[in-house]
C-alpha positions in Angstrom: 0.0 0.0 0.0 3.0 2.5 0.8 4.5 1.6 -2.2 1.0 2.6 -4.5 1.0 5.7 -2.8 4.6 6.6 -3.5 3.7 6.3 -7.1 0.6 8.2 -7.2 3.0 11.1 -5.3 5.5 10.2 -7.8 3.4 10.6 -11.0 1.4 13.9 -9.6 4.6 15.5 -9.1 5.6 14.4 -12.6 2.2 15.6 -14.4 2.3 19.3 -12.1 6.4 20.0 -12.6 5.6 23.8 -11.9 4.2 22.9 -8.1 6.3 22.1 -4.8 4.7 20.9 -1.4 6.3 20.9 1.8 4.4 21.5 5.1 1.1 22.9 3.9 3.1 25.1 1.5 2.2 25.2 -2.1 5.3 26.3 -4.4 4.7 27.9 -7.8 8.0 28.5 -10.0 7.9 31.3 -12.5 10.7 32.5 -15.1 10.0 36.5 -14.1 11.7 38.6 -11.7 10.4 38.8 -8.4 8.9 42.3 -9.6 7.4 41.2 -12.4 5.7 37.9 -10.6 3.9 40.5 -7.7 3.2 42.9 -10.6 1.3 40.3 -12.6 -0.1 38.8 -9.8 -1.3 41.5 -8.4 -2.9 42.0 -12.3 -4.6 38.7 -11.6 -5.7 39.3 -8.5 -7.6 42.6 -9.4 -8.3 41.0 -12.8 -10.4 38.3 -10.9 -12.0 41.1 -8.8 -10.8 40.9 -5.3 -8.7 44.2 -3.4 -4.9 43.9 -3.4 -4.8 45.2 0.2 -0.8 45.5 0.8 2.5 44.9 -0.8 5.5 44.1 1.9 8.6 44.1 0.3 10.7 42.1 3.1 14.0 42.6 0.9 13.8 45.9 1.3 13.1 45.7 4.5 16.2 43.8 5.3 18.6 45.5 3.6 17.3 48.7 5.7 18.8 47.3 8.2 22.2 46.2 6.5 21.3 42.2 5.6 20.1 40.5 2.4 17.8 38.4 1.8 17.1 38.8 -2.1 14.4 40.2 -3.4 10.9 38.9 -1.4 7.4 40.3 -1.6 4.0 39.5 0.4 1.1 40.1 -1.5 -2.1 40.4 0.8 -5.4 40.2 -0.9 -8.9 39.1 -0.5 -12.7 39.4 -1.0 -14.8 39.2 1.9 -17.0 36.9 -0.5 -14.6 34.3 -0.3 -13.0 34.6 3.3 -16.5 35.6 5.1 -17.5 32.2 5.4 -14.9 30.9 7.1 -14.5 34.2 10.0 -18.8 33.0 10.2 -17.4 29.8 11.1 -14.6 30.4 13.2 -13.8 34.0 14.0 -9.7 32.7 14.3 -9.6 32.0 10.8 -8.8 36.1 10.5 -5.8 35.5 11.9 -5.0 33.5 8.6 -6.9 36.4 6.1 -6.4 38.0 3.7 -4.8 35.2 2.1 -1.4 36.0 1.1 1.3 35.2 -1.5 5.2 35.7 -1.0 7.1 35.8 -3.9 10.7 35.8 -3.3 13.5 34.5 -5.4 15.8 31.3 -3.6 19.4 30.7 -3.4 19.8 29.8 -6.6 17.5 32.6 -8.5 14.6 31.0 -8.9 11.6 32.9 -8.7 8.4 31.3 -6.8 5.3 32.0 -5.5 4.5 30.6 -2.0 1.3 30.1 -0.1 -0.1 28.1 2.7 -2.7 25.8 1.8 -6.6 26.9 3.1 -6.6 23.2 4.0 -4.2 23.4 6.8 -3.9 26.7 7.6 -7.9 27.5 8.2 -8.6 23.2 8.4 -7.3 22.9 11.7 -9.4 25.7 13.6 -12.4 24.0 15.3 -15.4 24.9 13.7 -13.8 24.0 9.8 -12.5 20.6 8.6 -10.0 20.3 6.2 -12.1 19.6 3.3 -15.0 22.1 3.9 -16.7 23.2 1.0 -15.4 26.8 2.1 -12.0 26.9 1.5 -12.4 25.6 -2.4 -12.7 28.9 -3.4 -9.9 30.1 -1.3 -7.7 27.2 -2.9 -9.1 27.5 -6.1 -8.2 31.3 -6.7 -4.9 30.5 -4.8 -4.1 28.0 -7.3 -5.5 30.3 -10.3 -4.0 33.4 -9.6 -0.7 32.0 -9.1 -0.7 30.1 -12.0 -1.9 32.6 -14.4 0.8 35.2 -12.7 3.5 32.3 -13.2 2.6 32.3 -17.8 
């Protein structure tokens, strides 16, 4: 049984080469810059109709205080649409929204886009399992925007 899932992993990482998991983080690589990732994501986002509410650039941030950690942006968005439902269920679950997307390049100058999946982020609060019908459009548009910002 181990050994069927391994293969299933195996082949969905094979058919979705773009996509990294590790921990409830969902990695989306893209050839831009870091800039122009958050400046078509952001594109996207408002494209798709939801409020880019803030832009932290955490590279600048460090080097205003001498270190380096590449370039790295947050993009925090939402639409009270899709996160309502889950603050109706579990008022902690704003402690997880606006969703949010860092795009920061790595070590070796890759560009990604990183975000927590609404599975385990907003799943484990009491009041909202895992695979509640709420968080699909949370994980949905997470999934979309990214991958139309990656193109």
């Amino acid at each position: 049984m181990h050994y069927m899932k391994t293969i299933i992993a195996t082949a969905a990482v094979a058919v979705t080469p773009m996509l990294a998991w590790a921990e409830g983080i969902v990695k989306v690589e893209t050839e831009k810059t870091v800039s122009g990732a958050v400046d078509a994501l952001v594109s996207a986002i408002e494209g798709a109709g939801a409020k880019v509410f803030a832009r932290v650039d955490h590279g600048a941030g460090a080097k205003s205080i001498g270190s380096d950690i590449g370039a790295s942006e947050l993009v925090i968005f939402g639409n009270p649409k899709v996160g309502t439902p889950a603050m109706e269920a579990n008022r902690l679950a704003g402690l997880h929204l606006p969703l949010k997307v860092l795009v920061y390049e790595d070590d070796a100058g890759k560009t990604w886009f990183a975000y927590e999946n609404p599975a385990e982020s907003l799943g484990s609060l009491e009041s909202i399992e895992p695979d509640a019908s709420l968080l699909d459009p949370m994980a949905t548009a997470l999934k979309n925007l990214t991958a139309k910002a990656a193109m």
